[in-house]
ZALOPA-406209 format. One record per residue: x, y, z of N, C-alpha, C in turn. Coordinates in steps of 0.02 Angstrom, whole numbers, plus 50000, padded with zeros to 5 digits. Example, Ala and Ser with C-alpha at 12.3 -4.5 7.8 and 13.67 -1.06 7.14 Angstrom:
% residues 2
506604971650390506154977550390506604983550390;506424988850354506844994750357506455000250394;
This chain:
% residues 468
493355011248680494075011348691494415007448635;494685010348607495155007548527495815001948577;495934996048553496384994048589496854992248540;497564991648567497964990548515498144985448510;498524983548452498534977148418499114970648443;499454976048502499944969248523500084971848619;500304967448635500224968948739500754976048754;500234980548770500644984848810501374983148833;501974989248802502714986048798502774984948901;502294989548920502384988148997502284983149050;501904977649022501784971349026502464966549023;502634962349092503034959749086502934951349100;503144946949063502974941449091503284938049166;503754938849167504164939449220504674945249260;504594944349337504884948549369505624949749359;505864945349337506684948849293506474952349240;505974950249202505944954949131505764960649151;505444963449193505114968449216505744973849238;506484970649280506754973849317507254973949243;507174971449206507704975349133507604979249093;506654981149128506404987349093506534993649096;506484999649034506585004649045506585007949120;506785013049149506545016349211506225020449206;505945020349267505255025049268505325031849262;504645034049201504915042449188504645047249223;504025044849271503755047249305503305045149377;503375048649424503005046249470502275049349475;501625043949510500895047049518501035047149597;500595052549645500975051249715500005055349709;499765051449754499085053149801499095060049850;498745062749856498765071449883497955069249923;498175068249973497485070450024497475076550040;496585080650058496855086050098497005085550175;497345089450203497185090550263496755089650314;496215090050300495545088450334494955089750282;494425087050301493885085250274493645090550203;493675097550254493765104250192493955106150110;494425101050126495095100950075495015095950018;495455098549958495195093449890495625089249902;495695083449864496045077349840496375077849793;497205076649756497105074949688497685069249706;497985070549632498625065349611499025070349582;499545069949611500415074149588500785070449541;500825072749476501225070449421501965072549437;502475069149456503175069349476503875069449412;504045072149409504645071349339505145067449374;505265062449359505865057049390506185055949296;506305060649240506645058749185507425060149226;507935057449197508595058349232508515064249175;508945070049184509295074949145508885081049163;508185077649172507585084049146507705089949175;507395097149158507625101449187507155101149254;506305099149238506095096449303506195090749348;506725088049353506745082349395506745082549464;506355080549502505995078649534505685084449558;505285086249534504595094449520504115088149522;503505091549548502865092249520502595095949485;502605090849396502545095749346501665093749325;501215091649340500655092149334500325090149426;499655091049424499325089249447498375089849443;497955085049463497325084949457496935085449522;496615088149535496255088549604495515088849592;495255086649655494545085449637494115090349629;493285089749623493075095749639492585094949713;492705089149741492345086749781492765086549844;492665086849912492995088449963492625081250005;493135078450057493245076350108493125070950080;493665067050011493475060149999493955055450026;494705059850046495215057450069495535049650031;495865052549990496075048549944496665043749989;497035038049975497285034250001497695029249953;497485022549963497705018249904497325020249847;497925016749778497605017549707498015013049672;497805011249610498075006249582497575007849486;498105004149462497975001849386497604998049378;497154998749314496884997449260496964991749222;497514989949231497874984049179498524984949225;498884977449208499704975849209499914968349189;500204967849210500514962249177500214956549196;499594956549245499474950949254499074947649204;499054955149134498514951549090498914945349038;499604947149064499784942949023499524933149035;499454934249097499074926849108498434922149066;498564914949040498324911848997497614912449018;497484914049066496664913849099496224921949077;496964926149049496594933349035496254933948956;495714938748956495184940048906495564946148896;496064947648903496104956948908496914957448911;497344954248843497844954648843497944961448811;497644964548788497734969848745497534976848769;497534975648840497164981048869497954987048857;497644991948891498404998248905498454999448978;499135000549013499135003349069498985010849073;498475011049075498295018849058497885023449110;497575019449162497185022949221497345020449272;497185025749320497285023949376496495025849414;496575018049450495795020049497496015020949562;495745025849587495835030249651495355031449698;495185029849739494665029149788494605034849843;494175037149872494085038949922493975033849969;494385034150018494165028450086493655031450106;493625037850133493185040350162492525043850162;492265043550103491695047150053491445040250006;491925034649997491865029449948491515030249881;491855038149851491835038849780492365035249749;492465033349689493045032449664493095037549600;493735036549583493955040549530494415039549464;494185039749420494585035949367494955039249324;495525039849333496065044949311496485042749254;496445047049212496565043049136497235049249122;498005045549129498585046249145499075043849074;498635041849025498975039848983499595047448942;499415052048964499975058348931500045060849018;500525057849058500515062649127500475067649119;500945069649076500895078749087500105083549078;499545078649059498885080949019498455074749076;498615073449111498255069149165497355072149180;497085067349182496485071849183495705065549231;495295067249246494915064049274494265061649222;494395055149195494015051449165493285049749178;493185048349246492755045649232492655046649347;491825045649369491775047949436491125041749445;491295037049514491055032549522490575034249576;489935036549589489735039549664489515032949721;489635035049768489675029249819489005026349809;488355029749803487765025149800487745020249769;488105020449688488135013849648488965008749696;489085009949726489545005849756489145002749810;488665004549847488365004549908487934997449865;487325001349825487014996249779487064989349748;487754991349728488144985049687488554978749737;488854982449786489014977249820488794974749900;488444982949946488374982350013488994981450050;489484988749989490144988650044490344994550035;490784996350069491095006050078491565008150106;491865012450090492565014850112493165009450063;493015010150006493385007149950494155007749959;494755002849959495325004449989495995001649946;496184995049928496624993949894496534990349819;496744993449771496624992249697497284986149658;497024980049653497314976649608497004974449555;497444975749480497414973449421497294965049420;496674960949399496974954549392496594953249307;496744948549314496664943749227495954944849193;495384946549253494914945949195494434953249225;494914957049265494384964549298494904966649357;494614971749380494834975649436494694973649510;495044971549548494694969449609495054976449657;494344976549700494434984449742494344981249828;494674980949853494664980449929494264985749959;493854981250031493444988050065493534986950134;493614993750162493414995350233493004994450278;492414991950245491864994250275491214989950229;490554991050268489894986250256489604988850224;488944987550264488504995250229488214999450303;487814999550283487455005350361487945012250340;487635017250379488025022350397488805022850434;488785020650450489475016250498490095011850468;489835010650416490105003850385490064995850431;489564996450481489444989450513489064985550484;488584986250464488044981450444488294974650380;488564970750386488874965350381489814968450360;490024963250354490814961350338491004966650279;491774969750300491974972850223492024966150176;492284967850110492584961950075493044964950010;493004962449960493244963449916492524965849853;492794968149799492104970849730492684969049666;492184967949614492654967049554492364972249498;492804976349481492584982049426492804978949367;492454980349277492634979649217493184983949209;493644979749193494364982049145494414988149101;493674985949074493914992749013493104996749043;492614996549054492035000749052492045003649124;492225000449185492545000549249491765001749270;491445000149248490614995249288490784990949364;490404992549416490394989249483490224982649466;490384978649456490244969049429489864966449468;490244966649550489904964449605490344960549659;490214960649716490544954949761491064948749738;491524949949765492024944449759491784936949771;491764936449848491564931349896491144927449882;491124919849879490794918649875490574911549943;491154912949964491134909450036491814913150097;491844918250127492194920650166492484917950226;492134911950251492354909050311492294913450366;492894912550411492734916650455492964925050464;493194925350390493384934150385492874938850386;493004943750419492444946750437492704956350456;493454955850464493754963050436494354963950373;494384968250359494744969250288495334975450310;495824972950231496404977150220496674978250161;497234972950166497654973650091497494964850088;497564963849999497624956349974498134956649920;498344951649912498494949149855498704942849830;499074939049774498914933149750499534930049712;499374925349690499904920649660499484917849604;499424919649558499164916449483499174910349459;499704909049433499754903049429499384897549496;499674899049547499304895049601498784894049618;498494900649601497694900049613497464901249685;497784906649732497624906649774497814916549795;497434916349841497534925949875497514925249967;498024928949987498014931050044497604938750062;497154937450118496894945050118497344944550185;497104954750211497194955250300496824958650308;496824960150378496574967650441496734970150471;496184975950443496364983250499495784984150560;495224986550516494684987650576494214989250546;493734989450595493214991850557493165002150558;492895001350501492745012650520492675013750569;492245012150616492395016850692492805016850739;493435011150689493855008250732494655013950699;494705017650670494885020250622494925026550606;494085027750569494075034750542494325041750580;494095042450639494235047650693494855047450742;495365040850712495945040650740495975032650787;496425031050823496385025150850496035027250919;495745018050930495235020850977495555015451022;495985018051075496375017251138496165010451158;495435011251192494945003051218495124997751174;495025000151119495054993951069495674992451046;496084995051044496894993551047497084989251097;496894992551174497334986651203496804981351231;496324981951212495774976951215495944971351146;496284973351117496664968451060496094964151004;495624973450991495064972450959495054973850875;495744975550879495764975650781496044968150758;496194968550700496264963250664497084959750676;497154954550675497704950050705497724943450634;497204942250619497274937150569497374936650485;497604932350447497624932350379497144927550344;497204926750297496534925750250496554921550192;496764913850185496784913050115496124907950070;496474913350012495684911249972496054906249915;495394900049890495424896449834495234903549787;495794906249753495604912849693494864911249656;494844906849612494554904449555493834903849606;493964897949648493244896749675492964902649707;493314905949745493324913349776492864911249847;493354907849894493364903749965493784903949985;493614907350051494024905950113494524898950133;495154896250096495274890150137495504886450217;495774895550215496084893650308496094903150312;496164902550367496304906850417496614907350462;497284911150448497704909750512497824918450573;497664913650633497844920550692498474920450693;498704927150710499334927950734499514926750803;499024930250832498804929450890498634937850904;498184938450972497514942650989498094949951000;498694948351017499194956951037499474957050971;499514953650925499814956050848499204959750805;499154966950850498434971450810498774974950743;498234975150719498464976950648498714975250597;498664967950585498974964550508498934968850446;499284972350430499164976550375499414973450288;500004975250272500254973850194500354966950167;500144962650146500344957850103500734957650063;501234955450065501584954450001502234949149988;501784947149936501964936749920502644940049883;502934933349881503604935049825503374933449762;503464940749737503514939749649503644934049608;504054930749623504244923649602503684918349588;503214917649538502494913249543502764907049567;503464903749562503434895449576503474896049668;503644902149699503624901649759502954904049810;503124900549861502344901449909502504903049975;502684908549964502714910950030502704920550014;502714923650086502504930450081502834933550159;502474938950165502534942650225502244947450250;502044946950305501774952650328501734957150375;501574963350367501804970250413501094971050490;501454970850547500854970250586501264977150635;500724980050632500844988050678501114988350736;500824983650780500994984550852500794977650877;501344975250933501064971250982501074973651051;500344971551065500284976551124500624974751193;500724967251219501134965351257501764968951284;502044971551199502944974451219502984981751163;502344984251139502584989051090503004987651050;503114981451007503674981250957503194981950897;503554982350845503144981050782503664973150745;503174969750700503354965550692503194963550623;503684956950592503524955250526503414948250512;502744944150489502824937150460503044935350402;503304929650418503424925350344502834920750347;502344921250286501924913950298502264912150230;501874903150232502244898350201501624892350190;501614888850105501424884050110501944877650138;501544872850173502044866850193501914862050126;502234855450139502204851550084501584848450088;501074848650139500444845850147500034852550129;500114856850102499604860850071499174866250107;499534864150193499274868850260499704877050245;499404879850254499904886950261500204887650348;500654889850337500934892750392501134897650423;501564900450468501854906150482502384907350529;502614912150539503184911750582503484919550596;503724922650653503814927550657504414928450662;504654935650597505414935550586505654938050609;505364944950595505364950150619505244954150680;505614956750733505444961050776505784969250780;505514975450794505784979150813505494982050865;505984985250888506004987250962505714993850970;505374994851009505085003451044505685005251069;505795014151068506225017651086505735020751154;506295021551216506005023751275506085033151276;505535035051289505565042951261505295045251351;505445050051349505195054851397504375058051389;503995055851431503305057051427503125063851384;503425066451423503355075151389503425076751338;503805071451296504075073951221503555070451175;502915063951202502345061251170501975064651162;501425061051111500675064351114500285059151144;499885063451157499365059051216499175053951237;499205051151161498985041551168499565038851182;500205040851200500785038451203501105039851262;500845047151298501235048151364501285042151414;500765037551426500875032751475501135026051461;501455027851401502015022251385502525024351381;502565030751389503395031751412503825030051339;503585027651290504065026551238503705025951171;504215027251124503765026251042504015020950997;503445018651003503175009650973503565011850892;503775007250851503985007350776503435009750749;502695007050758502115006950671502375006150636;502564999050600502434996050542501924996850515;501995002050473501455004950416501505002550360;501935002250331501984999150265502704993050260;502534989950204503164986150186502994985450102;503544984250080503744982450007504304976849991;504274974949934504794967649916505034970349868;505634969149841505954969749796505704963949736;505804967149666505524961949619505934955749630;506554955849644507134949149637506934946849699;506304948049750506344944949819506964945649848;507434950149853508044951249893507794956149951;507584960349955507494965849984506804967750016;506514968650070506034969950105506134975050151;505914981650139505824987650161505194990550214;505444993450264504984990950314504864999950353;504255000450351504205009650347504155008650441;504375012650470504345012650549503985019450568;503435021150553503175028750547503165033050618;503185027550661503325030650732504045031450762;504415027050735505325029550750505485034350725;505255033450646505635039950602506175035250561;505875028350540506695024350503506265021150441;506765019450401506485014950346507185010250356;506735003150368507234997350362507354994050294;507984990950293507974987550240508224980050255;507764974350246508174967950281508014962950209;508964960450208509094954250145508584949450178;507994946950130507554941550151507724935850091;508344935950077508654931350035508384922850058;508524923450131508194916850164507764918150210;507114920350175506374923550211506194918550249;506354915550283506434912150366506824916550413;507454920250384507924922450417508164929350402;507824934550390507894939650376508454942250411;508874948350398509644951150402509364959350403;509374962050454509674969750456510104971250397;509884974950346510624977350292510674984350298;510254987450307510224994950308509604998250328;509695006350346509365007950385509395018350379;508735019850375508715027150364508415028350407;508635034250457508025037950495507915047050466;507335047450475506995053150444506405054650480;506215060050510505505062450553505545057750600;504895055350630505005050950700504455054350751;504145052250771503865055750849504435058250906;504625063550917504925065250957505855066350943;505915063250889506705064750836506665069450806;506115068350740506215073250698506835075650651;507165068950655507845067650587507515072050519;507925076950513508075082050461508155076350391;507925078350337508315076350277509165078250260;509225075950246510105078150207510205086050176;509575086750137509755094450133509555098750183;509225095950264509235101750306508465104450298;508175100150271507525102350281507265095950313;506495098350352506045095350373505715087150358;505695083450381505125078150346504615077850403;504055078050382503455078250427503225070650443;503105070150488502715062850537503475057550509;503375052850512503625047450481503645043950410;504245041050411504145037150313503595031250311;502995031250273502395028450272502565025450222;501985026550160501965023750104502775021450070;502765016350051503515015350002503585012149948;503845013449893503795011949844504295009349796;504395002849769505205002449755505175005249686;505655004849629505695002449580505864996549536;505804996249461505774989449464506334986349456;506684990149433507514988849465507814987749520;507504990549579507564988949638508194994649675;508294998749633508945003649648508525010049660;508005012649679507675018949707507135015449744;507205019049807506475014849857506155024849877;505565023049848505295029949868504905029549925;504565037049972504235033150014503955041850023;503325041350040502975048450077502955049750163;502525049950197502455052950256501805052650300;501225054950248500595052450295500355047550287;500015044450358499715037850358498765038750336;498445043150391497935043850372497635050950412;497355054850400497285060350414497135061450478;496515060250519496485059450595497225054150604;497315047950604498055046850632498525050850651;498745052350574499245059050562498915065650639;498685068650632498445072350677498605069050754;498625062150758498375060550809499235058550870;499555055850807500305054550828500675060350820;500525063850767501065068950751500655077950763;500295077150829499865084050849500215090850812;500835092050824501065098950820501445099150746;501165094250706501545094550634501005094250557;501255096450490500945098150475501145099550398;501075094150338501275093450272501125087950234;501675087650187501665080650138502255081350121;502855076050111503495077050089503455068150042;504035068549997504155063249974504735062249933;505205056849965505885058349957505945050049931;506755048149915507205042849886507635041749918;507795036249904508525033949934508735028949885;509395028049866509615024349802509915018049857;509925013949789510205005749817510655004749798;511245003649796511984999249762511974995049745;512284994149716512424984749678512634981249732;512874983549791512894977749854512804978749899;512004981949888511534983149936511574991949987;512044992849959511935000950003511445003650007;511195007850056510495009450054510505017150088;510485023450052510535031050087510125033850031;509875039350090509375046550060509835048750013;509485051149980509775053649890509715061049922;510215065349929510125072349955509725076449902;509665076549853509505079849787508755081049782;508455072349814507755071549783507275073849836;507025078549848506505078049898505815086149886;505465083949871504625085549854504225088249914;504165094149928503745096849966502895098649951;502435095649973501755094749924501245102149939;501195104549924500605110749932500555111649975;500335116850001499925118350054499235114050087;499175112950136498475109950158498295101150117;498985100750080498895092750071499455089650099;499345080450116499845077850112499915073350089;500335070150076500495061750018500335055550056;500265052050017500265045050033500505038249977;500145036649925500385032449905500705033849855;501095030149812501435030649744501375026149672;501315028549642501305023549577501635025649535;502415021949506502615021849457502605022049375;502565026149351502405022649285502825017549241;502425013249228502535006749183502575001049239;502385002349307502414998949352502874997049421;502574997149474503454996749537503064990749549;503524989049619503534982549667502914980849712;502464984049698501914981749731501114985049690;501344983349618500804985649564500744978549520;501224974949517501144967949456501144962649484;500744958649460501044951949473501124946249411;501434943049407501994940349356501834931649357;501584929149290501064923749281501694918249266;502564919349242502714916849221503454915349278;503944910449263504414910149318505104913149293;505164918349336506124918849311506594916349287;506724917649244507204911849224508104915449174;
């Protein structure tokens, strides 16, 4: 790999420098199939303003391999190389690694000409199995000296036979390195992580384990309040568990992490699916104190809508109502803005976390829904709920897709059946509405999930230096 002679112009040292960067000319958006049958790829998106394709899918790559069920993906490089601790300032943002959760191939997609996008390079699960004794490979962050890949799953057939964790891949040769961990404490299921650089420290979470999962949610273990409830923080460098905090045993599903961009600050938030007590979905703020303890606190609540049995699907008729799912969340680079996907209402929130103790309702979209089914603006369809979301780094387009995970999808949304992926623009004082113009209907027999910006969005960098 020829590298060039000064830091990728996409590299930002700080999260203001980042949001004065060009805008993004294109979007990467993940294409699962349908079911197991079905290929995988990545949808090259035209987001140029003027273009005659704007917002088309003007390329795409698909696999040749079936039922790997693509999901999260992430870069190669970003700005975190700009950090004094990185060997690899000179790398390019140029690939994207893409995983199968469910097959735990990965895939290395070399994106440097979107329009000529092409599949680089094919990781087969045995050398993942080998290398670390983990599987179902899931969220991809860029850091300073390699690739760290989040997992689902152990080893065995099952993914039981010990703890998921984290793996660290080479930067540029994208070689399996090996195990993160080198003391886990008491973590023992996996999700999303991420970190604070300068600080020297990473929050992981949880979902479940694969059988808790793959074939859809498994009812017993839901309200048996048997998925994951707790967070995770690690000494980075030493790569140790220092605390562990419960939320408590009905906050199932700790899912998204995400710290504020800001390196001098220490605090974050996180998206938890359901509490089973009251069906709300809910959001934390954790927090270092001045004694070095982390903390937490719950900001966030939203409320279940009471529905008529008849209009549910199955796992839902005897609640009489549909719970939010907090599926995803995102931060704005300036930490103003925290976007909050409700995949079971059919809403995407938007709340000022200006004073992330005290988060503010500012705005609010509904679209799809269990049992709504809110039309887009032009009168067409959106299938299941707004899932995946994606800001920019400007913070004035929040994108977002639709499926969560394929049995799920199936499982909440029985009688429906796609991939859509739409926008909504931001104002300079905070307005927040669907862009009628923008909206992407995905193939046949696939549907979307995640997004990646090019030159980077709000939950792809992290930023070694302080705003200023």
């Amino acid at each position: 790999m020829n590298k060039p002679m000064k830091p990728d112009p996409t590299f930002h040292a700080s999260a203001k420098l980042a949001m004065e960067a060009p805008p993004e000319n294109f979007a990467f958006t993940v294409m699962l199939g349908k079911d197991q049958d079905q290929h995988d790829g990545i949808a090259v998106i035209d987001l140029r303003a003027g273009s005659d394709t704007y917002g088309e899918i003007v390329h795409s790559v698909m696999t040749e391999t079936t039922g790997d069920e693509f999901h999260h993906f992430g870069w190669n490089a970003c700005s975190s190389s700009l950090s004094p601790l990185s060997g690899h300032a000179f790398l390019e943002r140029r690939y994207l690694i893409v995983p199968g959760i469910r097959s735990s191939r990965i895939f290395i997609f070399d994106v440097k000409d979107p329009l000529k996008a092409h599949i680089h390079k094919i990781i087969e699960p045995e050398e993942l199995f080998e290398k670390t004794g983990y599987s179902r490979p899931h969220t991809i962050h860029c850091g300073p000296e390699g690739i760290y890949v989040s997992t689902l799953g152990g080893g065995g057939p099952d993914g039981t036979d010990g703890p998921p964790g984290i793996f660290i891949m080479d930067c540029e040769t994208f070689e399996i390195i090996g195990q993160y961990e080198m003391d886990r404490g008491a973590q023992d299921k996996h999700y999303d992580f991420w970190w604070n650089l300068p600080q020297d420290y990473m929050v992981s979470s949880e979902w479940g384990l694969p059988p808790q999962y793959e074939n859809g949610v498994v009812a017993e273990d839901l309200l048996s309040n048997k998925y994951g409830h707790s967070i995770h923080f690690w000494d980075l460098r030493a790569r140790k568990n220092i605390q562990t905090m419960d939320f408590g045993e009905n906050y199932q599903m700790a899912l998204e992490i995400r710290p504020a961009h800001d390196p001098t600050k220490s605090y974050g938030f996180c998206g938890v699916v359901v509490d089973t007590t009251n069906l709300q979905g809910a959001i934390f703020t954790w927090w270092r104190d001045d004694d070095g303890v982390w903390q937490s606190k719950k900001t966030i609540t939203i409320d279940p809508r009471p529905e008529d049995p008849d209009n549910l699907p199955d796992l839902l008729k005897g609640f009489g109502a549909v719970p939010p799912l907090v599926t995803d969340i995102d931060l704005s680079l300036d930490d103003k803005y925290l976007y909050v996907a409700c995949w079971g209402l059919g809403e995407m929130h938007q709340y000022d976390v200006s004073d992330p103790m005290n988060p503010v309702l500012n705005g609010k979209v509904e679209l799809g829904g269990i049992a709504t089914e809110h039309k887009h603006p032009n009168g067409k369809d959106f299938i299941y709920g707004p899932q995946m979301v994606e800001i920019s780094r400007d913070g004035k387009r929040v994108y977002w897709t639709n499926s969560l995970y394929s049995t799920w999808d199936n499982q909440f949304y029985p009688h429906q059946e796609g991939g859509q992926m739409v926008m909504a623009n931001v104002g300079a004082d905070g307005s927040f509405a669907l862009d009628a113009e923008f909206y992407i209907d995905f193939p046949e027999n696939t549907r979307a999930h995640q997004i990646r910006l090019e030159g980077g969005d709000c939950s792809t960098d992290s930023f070694c230096y302080p705003s200023v």
